[in-house]
Every structure is written in structure tokens, then in C-alpha cells.
C-alpha positions in Angstrom: 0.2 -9.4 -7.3 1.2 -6.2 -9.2 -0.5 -5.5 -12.3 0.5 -3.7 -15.2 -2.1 -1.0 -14.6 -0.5 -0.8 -10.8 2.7 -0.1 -12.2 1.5 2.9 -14.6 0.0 5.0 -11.5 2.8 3.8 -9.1 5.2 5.2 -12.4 2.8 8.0 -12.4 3.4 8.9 -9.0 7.6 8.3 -9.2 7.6 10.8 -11.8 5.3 13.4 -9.7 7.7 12.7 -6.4 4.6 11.7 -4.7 5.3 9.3 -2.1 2.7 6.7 -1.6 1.9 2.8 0.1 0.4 -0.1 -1.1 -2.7 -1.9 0.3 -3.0 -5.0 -0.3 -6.8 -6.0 -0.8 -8.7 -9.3 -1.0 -6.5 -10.5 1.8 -9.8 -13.4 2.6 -9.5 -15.2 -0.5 -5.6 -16.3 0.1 -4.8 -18.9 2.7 -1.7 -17.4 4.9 0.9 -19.2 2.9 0.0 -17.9 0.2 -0.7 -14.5 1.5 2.6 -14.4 3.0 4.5 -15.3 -0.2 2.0 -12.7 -2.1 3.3 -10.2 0.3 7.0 -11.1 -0.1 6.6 -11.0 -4.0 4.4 -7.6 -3.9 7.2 -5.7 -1.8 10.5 -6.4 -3.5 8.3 -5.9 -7.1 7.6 -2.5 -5.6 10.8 -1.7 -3.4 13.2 -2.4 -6.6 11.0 -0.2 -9.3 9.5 2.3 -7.7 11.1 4.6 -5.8 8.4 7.2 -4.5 7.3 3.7 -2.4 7.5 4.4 1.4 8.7 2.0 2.4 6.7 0.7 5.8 4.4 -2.2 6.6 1.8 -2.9 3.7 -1.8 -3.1 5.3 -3.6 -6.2 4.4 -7.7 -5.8 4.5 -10.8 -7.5 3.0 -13.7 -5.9 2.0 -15.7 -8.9 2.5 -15.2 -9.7 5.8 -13.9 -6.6 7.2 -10.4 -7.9 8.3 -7.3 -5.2 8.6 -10.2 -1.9 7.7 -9.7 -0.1 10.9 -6.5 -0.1 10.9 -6.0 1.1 7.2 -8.6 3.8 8.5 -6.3 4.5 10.9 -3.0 4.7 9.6 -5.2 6.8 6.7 -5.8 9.3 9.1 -2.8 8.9 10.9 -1.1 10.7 7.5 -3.4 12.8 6.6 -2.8 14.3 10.2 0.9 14.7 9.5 0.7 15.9 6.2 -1.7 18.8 7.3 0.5 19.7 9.7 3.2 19.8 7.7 2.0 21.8 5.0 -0.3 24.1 6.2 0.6 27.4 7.5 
């Protein structure tokens, strides 16, 4: 779930305007139900406090076995890419 310390940088960020996503990490160590329900409770906690959340899909990786890293990689460097481009001359 969310932890307080979560909510101080995602507050952090609301007040700076900064938009940002969550990851959601040690997807292995949850069995799918109750990495599904963890996901439901993780997105309407974010989506009703904080509203600098973009609101798309939240990747779901594991450092221990790898699952879901490539595609955080991607979608990493899939905004870099567009902020670049939309901020430099």
C-alpha cells in the first residue's frame, strides 16, 4: 500500500505541479488476488489525494525475479523522450 512517507513526496510533488506515476514494486511476493485488490486500493488512495498523479496504468515489477522491468524501462524512456521534446528548444 501507500505509506505515509509516499504521501509526503507525492504532497511534495502536488505542491511543485510536478506530475508524476506510481510503480508498484515487490509485485512477486503478492498472489494475484491480492495484487489486484493492492492495486485497486493503491489507485483510488492516490487518484482522490493527489492531484499531480497522471493518471494511466500503474506498472507492476519485481526486482527479484525481473517481472514487469522492461516495460517500466520502457515507458521510462518513453517520457523522458516526450518531455525532451517538449521542453527543449
Amino acid at each position: 500500500g501507500v505509506t505515509d512517507d509516499d504521501h509526503a513526496f507525492m504532497d511534495k510533488l502536488d505542491q511543485l505541479q510536478r506530475p508524476f506515476f506510481v510503480v508498484i514494486t515487490k509485485a512477486d511476493v503478492l498472489t494475484p488476488l491480492q495484487l489486484a485488490q493492492s492495486y485497486t486500493a493503491i489507485w483510488h488512495d492516490v487518484t482522490t489525494r493527489h492531484p499531480a498523479f497522471v493518471q494511466v496504468e500503474m506498472p507492476m515489477c519485481s526486482s527479484r525475479n525481473g517481472t514487469g522491468i522492461i516495460d517500466l524501462y520502457k515507458r521510462l524512456h518513453k517520457g523522458t523522450m516526450q518531455w525532451l521534446v517538449e521542453h527543449l528548444p
